[in-house]
Backbone as a chain_set.jsonl record, in Angstrom:
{"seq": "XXXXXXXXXXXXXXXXXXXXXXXXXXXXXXXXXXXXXXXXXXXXXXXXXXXXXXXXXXXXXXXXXXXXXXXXXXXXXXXXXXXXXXXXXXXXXXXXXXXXXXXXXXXXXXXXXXXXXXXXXXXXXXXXXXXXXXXXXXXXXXXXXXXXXXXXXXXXXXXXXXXXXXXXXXXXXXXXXXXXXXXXXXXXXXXXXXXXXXXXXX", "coords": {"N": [[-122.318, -34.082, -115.986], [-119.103, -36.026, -115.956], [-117.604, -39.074, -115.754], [-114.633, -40.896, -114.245], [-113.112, -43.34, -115.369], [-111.05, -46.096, -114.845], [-109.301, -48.443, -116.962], [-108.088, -51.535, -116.682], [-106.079, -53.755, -118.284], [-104.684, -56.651, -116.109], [-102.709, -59.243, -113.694], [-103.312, -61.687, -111.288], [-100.939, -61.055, -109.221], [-101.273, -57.879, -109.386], [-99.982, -56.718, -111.479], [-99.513, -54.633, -114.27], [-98.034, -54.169, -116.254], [-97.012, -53.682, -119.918], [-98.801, -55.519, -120.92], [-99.764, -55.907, -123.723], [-97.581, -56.044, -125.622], [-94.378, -57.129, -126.838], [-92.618, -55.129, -126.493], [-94.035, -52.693, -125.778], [-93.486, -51.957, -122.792], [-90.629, -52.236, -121.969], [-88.904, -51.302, -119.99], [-87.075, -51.531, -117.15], [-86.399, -53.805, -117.651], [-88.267, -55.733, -117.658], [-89.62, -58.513, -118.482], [-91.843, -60.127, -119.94], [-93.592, -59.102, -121.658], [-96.601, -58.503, -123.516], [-98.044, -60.627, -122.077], [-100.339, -60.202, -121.859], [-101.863, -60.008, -124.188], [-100.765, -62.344, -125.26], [-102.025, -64.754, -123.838], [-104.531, -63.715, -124.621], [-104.497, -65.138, -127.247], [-104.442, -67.693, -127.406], [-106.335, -68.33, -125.305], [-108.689, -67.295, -126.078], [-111.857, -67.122, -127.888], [-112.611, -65.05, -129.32], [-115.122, -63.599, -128.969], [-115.106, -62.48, -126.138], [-115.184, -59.633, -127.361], [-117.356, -58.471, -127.838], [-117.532, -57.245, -124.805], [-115.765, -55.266, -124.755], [-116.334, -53.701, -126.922], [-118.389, -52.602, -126.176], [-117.889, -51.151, -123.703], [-115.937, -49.1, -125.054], [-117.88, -47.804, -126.154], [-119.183, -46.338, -124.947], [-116.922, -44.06, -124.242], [-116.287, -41.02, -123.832], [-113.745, -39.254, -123.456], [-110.568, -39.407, -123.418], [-107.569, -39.895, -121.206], [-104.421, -39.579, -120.597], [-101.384, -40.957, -119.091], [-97.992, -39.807, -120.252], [-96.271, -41.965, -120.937], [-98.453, -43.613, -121.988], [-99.781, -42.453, -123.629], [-97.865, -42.221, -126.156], [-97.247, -44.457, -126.065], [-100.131, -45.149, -127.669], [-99.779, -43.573, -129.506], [-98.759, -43.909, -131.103], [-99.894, -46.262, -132.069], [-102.947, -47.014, -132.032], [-103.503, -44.405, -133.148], [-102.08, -44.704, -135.409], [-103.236, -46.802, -137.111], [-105.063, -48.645, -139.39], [-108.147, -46.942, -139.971], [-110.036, -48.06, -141.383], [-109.815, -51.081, -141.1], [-110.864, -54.561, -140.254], [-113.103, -55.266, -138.002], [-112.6, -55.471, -134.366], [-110.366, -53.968, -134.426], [-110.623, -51.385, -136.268], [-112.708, -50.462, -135.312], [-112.645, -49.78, -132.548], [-109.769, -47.89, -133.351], [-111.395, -45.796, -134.898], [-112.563, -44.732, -132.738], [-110.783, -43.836, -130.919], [-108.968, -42.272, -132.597], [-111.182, -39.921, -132.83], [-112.004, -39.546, -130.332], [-111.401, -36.72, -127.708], [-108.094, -36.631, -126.214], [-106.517, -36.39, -123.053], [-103.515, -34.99, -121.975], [-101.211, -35.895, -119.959], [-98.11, -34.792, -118.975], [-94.923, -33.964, -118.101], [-92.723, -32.991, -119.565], [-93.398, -32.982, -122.583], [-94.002, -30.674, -124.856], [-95.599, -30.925, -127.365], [-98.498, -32.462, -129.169], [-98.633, -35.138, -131.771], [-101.14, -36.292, -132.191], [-103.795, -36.129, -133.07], [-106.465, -34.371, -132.171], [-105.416, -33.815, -129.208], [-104.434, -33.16, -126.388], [-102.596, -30.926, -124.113], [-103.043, -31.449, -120.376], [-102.39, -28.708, -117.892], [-99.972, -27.888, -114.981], [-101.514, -28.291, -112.457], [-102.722, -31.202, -112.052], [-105.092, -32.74, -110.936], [-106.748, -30.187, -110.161], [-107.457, -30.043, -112.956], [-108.418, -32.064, -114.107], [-109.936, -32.511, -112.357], [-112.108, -30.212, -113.33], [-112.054, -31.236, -116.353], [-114.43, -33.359, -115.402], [-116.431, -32.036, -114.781], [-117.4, -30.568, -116.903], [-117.405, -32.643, -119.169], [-119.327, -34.966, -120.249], [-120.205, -38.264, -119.435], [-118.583, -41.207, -119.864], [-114.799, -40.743, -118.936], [-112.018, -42.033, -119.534], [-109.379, -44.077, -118.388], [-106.713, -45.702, -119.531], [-104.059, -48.042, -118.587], [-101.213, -45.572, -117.48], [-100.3, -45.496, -114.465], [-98.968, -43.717, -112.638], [-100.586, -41.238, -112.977], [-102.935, -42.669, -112.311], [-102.332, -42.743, -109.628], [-102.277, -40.466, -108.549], [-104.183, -39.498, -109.291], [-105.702, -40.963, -107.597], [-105.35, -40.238, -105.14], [-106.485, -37.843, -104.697], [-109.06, -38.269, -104.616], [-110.404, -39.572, -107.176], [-111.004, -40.758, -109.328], [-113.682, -42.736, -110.335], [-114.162, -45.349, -111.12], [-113.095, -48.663, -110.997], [-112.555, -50.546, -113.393], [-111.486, -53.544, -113.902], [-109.506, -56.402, -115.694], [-109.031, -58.96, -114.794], [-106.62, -61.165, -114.789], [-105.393, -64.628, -114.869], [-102.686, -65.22, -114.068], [-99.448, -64.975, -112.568], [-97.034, -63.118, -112.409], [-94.846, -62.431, -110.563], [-93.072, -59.496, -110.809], [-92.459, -56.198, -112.317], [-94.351, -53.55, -112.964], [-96.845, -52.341, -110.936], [-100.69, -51.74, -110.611], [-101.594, -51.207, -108.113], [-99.079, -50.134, -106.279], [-97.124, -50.625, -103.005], [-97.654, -48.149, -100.453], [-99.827, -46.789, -102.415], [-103.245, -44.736, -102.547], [-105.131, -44.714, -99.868], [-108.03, -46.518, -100.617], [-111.436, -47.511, -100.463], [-113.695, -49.363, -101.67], [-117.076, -50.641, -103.532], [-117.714, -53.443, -104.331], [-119.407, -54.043, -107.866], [-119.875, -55.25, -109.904], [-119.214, -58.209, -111.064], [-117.655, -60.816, -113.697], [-117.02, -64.037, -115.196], [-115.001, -64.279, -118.167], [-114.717, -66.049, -121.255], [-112.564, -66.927, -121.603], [-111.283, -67.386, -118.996], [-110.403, -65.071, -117.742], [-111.45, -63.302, -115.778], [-114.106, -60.071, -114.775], [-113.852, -57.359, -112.793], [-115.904, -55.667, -111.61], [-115.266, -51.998, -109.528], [-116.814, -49.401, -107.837], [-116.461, -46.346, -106.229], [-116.773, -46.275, -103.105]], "CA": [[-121.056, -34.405, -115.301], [-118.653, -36.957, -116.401], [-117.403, -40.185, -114.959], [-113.907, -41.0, -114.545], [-113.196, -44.834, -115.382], [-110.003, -46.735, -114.591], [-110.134, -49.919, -117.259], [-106.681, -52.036, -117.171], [-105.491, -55.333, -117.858], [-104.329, -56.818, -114.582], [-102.731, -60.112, -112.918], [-103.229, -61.938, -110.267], [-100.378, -60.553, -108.587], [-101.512, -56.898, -109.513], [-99.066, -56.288, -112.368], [-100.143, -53.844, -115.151], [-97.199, -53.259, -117.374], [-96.579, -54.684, -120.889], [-99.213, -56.384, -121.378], [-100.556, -55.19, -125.205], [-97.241, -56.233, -126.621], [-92.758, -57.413, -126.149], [-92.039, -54.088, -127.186], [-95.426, -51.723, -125.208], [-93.396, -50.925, -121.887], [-90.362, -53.144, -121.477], [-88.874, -50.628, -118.738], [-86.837, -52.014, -115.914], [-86.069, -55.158, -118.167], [-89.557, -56.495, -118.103], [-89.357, -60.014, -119.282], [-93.145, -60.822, -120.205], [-94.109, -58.027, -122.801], [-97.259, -58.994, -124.085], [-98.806, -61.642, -121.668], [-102.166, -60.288, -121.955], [-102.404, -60.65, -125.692], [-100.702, -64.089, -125.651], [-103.067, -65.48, -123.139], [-105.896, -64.3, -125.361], [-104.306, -66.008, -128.423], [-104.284, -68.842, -126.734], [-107.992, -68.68, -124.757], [-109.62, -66.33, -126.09], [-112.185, -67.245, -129.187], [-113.305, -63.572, -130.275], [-116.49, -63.605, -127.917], [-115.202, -60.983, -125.54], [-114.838, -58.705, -128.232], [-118.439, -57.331, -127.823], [-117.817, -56.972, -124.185], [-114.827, -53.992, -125.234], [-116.774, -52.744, -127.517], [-119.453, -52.197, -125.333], [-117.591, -50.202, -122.934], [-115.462, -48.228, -125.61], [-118.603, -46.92, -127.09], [-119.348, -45.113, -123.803], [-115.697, -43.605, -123.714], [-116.099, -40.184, -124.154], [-112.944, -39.015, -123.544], [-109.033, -40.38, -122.739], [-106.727, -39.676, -119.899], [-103.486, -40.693, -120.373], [-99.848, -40.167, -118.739], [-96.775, -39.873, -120.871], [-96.092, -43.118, -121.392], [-99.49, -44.762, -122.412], [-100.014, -41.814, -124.757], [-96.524, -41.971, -126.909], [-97.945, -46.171, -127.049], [-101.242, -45.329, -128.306], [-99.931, -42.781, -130.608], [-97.677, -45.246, -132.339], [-100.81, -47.789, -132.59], [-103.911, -46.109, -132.633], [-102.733, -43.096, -133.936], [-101.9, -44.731, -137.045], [-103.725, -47.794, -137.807], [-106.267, -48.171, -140.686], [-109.325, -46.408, -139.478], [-111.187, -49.168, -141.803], [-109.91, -52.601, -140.515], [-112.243, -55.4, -139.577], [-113.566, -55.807, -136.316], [-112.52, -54.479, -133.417], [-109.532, -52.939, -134.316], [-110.888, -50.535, -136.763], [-114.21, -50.081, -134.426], [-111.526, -48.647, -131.795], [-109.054, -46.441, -133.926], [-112.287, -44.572, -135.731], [-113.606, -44.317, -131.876], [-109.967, -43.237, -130.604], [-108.667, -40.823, -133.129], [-112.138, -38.916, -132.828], [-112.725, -38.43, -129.185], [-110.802, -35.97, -127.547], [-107.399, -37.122, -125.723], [-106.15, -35.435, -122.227], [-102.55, -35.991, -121.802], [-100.496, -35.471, -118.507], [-96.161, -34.663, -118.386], [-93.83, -32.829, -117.565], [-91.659, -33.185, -120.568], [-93.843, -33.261, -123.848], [-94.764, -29.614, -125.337], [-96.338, -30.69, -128.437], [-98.601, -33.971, -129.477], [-99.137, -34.916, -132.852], [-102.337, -37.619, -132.443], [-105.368, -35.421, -133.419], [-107.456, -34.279, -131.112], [-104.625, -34.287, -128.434], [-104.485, -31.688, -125.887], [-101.732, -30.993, -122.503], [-103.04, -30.736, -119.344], [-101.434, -27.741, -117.136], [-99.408, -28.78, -114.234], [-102.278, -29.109, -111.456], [-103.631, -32.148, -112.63], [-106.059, -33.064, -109.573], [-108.079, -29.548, -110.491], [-107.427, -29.684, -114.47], [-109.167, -33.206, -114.394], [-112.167, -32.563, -111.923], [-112.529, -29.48, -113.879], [-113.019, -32.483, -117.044], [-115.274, -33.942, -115.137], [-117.427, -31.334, -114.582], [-117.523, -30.228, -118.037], [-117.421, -33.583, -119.983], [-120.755, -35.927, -119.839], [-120.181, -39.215, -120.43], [-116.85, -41.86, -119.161], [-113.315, -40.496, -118.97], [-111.467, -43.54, -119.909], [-107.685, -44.129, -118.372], [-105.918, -46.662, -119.724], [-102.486, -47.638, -117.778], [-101.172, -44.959, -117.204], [-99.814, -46.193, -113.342], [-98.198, -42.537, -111.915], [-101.406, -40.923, -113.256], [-103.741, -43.273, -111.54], [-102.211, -42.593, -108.284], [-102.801, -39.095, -108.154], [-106.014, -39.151, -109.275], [-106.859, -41.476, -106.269], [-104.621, -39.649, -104.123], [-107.566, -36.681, -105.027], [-110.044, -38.738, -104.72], [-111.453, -38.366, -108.427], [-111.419, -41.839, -110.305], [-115.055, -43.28, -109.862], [-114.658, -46.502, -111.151], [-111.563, -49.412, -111.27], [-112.433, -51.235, -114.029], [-110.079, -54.741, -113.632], [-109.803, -57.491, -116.2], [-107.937, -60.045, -114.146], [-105.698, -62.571, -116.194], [-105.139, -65.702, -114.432], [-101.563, -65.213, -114.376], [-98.912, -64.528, -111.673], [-95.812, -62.683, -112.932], [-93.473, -61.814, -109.976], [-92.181, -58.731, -111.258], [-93.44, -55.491, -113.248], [-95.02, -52.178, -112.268], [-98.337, -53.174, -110.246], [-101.148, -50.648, -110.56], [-101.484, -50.6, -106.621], [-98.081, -50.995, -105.196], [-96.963, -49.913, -101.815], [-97.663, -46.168, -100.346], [-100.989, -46.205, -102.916], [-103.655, -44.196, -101.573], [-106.196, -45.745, -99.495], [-109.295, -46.85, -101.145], [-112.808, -47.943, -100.126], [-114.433, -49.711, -103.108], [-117.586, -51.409, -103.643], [-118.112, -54.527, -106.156], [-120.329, -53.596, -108.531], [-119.968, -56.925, -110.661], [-117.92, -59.739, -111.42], [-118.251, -61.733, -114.422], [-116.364, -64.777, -115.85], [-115.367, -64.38, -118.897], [-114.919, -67.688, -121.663], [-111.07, -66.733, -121.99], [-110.633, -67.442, -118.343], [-109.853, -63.727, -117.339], [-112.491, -62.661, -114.577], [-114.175, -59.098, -115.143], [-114.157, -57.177, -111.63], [-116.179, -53.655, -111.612], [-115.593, -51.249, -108.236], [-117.054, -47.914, -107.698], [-115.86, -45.586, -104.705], [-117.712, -46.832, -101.744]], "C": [[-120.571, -35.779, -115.732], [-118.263, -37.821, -115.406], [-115.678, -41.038, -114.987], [-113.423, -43.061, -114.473], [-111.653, -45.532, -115.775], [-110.292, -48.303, -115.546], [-108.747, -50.37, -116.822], [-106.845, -53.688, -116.604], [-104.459, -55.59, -116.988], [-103.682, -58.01, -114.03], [-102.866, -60.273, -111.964], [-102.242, -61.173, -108.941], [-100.302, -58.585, -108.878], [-100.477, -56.341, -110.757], [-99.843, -55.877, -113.602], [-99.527, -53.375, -116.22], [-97.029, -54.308, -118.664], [-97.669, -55.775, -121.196], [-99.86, -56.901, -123.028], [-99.227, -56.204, -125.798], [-95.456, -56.161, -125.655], [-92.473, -55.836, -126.161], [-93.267, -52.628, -126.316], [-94.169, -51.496, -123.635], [-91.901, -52.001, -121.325], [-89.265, -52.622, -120.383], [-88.409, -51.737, -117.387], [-86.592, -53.168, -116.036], [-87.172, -56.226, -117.795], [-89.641, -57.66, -118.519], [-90.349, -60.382, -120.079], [-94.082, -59.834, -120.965], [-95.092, -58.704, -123.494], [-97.956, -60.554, -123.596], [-100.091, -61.454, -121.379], [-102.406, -60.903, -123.282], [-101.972, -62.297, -125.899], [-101.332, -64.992, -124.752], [-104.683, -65.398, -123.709], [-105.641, -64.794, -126.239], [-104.687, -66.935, -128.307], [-105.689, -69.596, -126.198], [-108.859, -68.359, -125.454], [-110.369, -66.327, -127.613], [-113.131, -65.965, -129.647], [-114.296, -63.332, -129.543], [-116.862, -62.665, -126.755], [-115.271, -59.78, -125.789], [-116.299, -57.527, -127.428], [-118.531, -56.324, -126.065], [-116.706, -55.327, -123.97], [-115.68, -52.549, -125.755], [-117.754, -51.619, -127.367], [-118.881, -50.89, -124.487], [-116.797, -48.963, -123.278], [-116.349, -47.35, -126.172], [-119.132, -46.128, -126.186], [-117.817, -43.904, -123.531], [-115.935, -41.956, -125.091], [-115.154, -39.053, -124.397], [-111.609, -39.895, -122.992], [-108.38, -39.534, -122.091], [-105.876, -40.296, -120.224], [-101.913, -40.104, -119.717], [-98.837, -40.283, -120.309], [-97.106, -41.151, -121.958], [-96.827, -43.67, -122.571], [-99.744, -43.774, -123.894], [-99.079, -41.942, -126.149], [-97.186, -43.948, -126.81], [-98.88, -45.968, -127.81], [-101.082, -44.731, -129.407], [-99.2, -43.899, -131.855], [-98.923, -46.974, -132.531], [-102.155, -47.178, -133.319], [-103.84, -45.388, -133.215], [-102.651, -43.116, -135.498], [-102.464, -45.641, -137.529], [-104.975, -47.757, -138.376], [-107.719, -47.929, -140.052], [-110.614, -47.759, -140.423], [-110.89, -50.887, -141.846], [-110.802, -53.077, -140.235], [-112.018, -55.246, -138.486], [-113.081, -54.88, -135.29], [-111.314, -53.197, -133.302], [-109.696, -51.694, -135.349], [-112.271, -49.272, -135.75], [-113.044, -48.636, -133.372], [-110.483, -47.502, -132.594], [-110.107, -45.616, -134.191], [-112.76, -44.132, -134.229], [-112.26, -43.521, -131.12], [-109.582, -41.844, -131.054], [-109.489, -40.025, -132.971], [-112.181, -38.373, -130.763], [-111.325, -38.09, -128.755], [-109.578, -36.694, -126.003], [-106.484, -36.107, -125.019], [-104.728, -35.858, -121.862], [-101.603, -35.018, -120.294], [-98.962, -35.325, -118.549], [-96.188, -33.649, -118.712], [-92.618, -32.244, -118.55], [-92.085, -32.484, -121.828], [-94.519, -31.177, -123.848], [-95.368, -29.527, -126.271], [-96.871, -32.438, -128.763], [-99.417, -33.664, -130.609], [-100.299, -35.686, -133.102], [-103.178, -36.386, -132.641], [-106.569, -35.491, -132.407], [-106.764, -34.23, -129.771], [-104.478, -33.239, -127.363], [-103.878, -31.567, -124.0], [-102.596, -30.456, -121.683], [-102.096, -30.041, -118.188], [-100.957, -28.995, -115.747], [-99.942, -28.722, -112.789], [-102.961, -29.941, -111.975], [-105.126, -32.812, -111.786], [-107.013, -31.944, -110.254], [-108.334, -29.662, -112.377], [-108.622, -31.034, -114.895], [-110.384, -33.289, -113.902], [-112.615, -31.449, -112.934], [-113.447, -30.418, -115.641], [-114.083, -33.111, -117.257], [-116.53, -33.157, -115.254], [-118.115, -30.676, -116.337], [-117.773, -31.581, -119.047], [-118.605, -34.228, -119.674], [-120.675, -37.557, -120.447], [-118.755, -40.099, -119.572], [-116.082, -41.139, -119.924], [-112.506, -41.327, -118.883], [-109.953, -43.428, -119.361], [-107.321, -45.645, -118.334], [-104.304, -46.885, -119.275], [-102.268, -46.507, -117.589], [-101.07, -44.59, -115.104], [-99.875, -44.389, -112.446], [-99.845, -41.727, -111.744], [-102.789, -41.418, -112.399], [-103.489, -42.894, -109.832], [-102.314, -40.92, -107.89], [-104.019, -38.799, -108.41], [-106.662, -39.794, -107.662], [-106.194, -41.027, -105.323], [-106.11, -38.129, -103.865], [-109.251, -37.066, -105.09], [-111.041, -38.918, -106.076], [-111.485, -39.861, -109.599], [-112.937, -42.956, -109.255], [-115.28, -44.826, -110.075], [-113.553, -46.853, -111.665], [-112.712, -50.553, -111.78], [-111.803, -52.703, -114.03], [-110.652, -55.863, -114.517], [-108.333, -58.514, -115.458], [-107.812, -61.371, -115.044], [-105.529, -63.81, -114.992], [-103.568, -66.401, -114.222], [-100.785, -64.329, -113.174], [-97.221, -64.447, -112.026], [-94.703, -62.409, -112.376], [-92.956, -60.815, -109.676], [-93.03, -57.648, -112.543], [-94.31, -54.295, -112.307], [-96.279, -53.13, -111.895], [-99.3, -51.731, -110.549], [-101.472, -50.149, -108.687], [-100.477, -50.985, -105.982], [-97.819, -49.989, -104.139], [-97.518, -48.138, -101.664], [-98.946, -45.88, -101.535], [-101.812, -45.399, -102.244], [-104.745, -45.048, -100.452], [-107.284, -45.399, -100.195], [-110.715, -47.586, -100.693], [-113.603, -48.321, -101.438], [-115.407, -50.555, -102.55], [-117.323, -52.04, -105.232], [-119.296, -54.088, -106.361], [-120.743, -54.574, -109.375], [-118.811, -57.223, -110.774], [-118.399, -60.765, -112.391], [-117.217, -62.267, -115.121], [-116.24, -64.722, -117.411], [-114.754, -66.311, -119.979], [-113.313, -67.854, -121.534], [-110.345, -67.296, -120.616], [-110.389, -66.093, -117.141], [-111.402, -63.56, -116.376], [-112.783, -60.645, -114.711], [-114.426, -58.567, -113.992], [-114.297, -55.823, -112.142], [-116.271, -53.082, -110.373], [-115.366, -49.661, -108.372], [-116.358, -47.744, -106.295], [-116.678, -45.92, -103.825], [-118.16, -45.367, -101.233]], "O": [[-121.4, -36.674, -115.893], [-118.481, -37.516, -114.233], [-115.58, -41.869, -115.89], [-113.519, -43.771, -113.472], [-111.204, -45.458, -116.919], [-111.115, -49.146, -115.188], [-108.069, -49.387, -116.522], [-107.237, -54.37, -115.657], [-103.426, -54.922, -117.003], [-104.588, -58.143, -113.208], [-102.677, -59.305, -111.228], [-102.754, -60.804, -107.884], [-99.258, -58.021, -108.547], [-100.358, -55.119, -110.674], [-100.742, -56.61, -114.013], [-99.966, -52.538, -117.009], [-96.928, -55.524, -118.501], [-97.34, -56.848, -121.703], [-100.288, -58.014, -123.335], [-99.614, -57.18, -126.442], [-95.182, -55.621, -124.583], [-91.674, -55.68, -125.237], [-92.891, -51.484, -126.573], [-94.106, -50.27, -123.533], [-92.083, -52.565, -120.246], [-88.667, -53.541, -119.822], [-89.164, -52.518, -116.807], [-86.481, -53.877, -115.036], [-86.92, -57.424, -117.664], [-89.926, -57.4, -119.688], [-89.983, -61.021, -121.065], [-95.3, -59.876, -120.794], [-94.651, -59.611, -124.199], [-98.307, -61.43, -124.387], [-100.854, -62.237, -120.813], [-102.968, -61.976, -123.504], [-102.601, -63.186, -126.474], [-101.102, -66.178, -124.987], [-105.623, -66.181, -123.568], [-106.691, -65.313, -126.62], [-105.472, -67.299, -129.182], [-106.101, -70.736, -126.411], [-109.876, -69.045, -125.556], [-109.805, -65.729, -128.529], [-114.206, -66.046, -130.24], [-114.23, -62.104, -129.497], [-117.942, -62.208, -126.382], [-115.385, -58.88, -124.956], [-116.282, -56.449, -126.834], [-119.153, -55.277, -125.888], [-116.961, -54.471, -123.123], [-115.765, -51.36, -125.451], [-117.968, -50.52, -127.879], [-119.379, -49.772, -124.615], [-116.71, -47.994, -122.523], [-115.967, -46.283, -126.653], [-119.619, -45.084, -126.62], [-117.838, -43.044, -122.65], [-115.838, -41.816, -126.31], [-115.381, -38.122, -125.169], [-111.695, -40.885, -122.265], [-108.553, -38.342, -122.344], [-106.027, -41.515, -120.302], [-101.474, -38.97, -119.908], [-99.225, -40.904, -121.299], [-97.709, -41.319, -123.018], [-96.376, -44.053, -123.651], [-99.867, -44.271, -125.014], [-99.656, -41.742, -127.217], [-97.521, -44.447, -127.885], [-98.747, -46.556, -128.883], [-101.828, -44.972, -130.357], [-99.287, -44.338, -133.002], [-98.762, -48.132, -132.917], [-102.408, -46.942, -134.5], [-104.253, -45.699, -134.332], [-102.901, -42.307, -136.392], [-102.351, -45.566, -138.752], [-105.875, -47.008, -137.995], [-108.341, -48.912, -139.652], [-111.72, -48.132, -140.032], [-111.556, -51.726, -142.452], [-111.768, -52.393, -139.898], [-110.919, -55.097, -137.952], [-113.168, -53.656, -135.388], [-111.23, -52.158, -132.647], [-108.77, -50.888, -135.248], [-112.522, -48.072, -135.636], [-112.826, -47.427, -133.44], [-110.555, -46.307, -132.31], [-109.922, -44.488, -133.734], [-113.421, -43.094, -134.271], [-112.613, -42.443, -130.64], [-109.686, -40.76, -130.479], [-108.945, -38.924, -132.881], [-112.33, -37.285, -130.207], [-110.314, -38.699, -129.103], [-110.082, -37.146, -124.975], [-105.833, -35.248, -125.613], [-104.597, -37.008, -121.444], [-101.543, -33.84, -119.943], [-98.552, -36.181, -117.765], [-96.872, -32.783, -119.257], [-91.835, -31.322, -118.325], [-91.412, -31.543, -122.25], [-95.252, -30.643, -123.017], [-95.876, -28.436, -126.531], [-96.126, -33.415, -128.686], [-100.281, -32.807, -130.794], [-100.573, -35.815, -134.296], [-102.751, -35.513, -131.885], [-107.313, -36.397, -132.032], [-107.532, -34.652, -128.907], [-104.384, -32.144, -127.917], [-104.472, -31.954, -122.994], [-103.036, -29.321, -121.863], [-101.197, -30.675, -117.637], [-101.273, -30.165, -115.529], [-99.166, -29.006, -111.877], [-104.0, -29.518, -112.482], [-106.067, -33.305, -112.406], [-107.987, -32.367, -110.876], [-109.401, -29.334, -112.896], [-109.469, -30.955, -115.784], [-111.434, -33.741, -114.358], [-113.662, -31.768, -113.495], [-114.62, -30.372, -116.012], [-114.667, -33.436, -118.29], [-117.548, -33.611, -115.777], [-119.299, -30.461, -116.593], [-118.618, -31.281, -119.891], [-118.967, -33.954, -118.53], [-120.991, -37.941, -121.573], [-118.057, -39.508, -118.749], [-116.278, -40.834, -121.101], [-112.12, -41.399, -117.717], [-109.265, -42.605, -119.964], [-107.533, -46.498, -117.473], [-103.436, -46.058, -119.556], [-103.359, -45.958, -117.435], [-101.654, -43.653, -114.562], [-100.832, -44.055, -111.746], [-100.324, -41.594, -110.618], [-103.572, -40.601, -111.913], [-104.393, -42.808, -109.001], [-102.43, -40.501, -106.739], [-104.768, -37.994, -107.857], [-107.56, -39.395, -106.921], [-106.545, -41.593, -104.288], [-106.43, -37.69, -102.76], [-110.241, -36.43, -105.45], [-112.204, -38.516, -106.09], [-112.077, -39.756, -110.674], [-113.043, -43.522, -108.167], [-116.159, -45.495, -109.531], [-112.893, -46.168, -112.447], [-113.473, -51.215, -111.074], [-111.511, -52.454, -115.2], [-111.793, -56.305, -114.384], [-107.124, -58.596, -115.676], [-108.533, -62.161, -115.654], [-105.664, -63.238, -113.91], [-103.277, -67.597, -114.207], [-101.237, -63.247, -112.797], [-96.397, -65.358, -111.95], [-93.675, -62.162, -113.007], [-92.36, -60.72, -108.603], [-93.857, -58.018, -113.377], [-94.741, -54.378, -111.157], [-96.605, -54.226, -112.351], [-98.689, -50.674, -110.711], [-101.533, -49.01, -108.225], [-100.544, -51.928, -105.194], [-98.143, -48.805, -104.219], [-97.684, -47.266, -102.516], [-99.163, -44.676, -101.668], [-101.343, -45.112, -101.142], [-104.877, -46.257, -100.639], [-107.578, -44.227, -100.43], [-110.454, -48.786, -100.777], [-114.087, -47.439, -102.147], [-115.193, -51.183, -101.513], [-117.022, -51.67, -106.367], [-120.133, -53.78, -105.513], [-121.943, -54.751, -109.582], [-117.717, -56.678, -110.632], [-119.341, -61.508, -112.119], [-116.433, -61.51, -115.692], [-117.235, -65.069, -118.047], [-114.509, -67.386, -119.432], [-112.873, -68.991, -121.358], [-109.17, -67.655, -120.684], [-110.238, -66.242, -115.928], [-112.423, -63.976, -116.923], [-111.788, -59.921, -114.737], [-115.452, -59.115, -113.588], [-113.52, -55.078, -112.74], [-117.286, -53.435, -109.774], [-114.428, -48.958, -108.748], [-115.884, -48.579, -105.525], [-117.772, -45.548, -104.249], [-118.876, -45.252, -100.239]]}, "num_chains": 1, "name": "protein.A"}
């Protein structure tokens, strides 16, 4: 049985959108596209790398809504499977494992390995679970997240908290979420600044 795992970069004030890049989600006139990556430019001397890599090499499969999928396909999707470092490590570990995608819209995806789930998503995903062995990785993917925990069915919120308070911007828990009961599981500083918070379902 598999494990469904919520990772996402996060601020202080719970905001979850745009952070990869100006141009990754700028929706609703967004102002701050890319204040995760330019806060690690800035802090961040390569050192967290292993702590990614660590947790991507457990990611047995992806979860993603709409959105996050139609980003990843236009990054991952296409970038050189033999780059240095971490960004090659991730495409060769992306394009291969198998990617579950969620709307209402999309009837055909061209990333490899790509595959629609029907339109109960609550049983299509425990059904996942039950069948997959290993983490079920969701990256953003906001709308998506809230029905899973509306169903009770994501096991673990991941959170890399940025040190940064934005105002403004989709949140991953805003109003009307579902209720949640979490334990901490850890918390660890990392050198960049960013704080690493792990909570399972209580």
């Amino acid at each position: 049985m598999g494990r469904i795992v919520l990772q996402a970069f996060i601020t202080l004030d719970g905001v979850v959108q745009g952070g990869g890049g100006p141009e990754e989600d700028p929706s609703g006139d967004f102002p701050y596209g890319g204040w995760a990556l330019d806060w690690d430019a800035e802090h961040d001397d390569g050192s967290d790398d292993s702590l990614v890599l660590d947790w991507e090499s457990r990611t047995e499969a992806l979860l993603l809504g709409r959105t996050t999928y139609d980003i990843w396909a236009r990054s991952w999707g296409v970038w050189d499977e033999d780059a240095p470092g971490l960004e090659g490590e991730l495409t060769r570990r992306y394009n291969r494992v198998p990617k579950y995608v969620v709307s209402r819209t999309v009837t055909e995806l061209g990333w490899q390995n790509s595959f629609l789930l029907g339109p109960d998503v609550a049983d299509e995903v425990a059904r996942l679970r039950d069948e997959i062995d290993g983490e079920i990785r969701i990256w953003g993917s906001t709308e998506l997240v809230r029905t899973l925990a509306a169903a009770d069915l994501i096991d673990e919120y991941r959170l890399m908290v940025y040190p940064l308070v934005l105002g403004t911007g989709k949140k991953l828990f805003p109003d009307g979420f579902p209720h949640q009961r979490l334990t901490l599981e850890s918390t660890r500083p990392l050198a960049s600044g960013v704080l690493v918070n792990v909570y399972r379902r209580g």
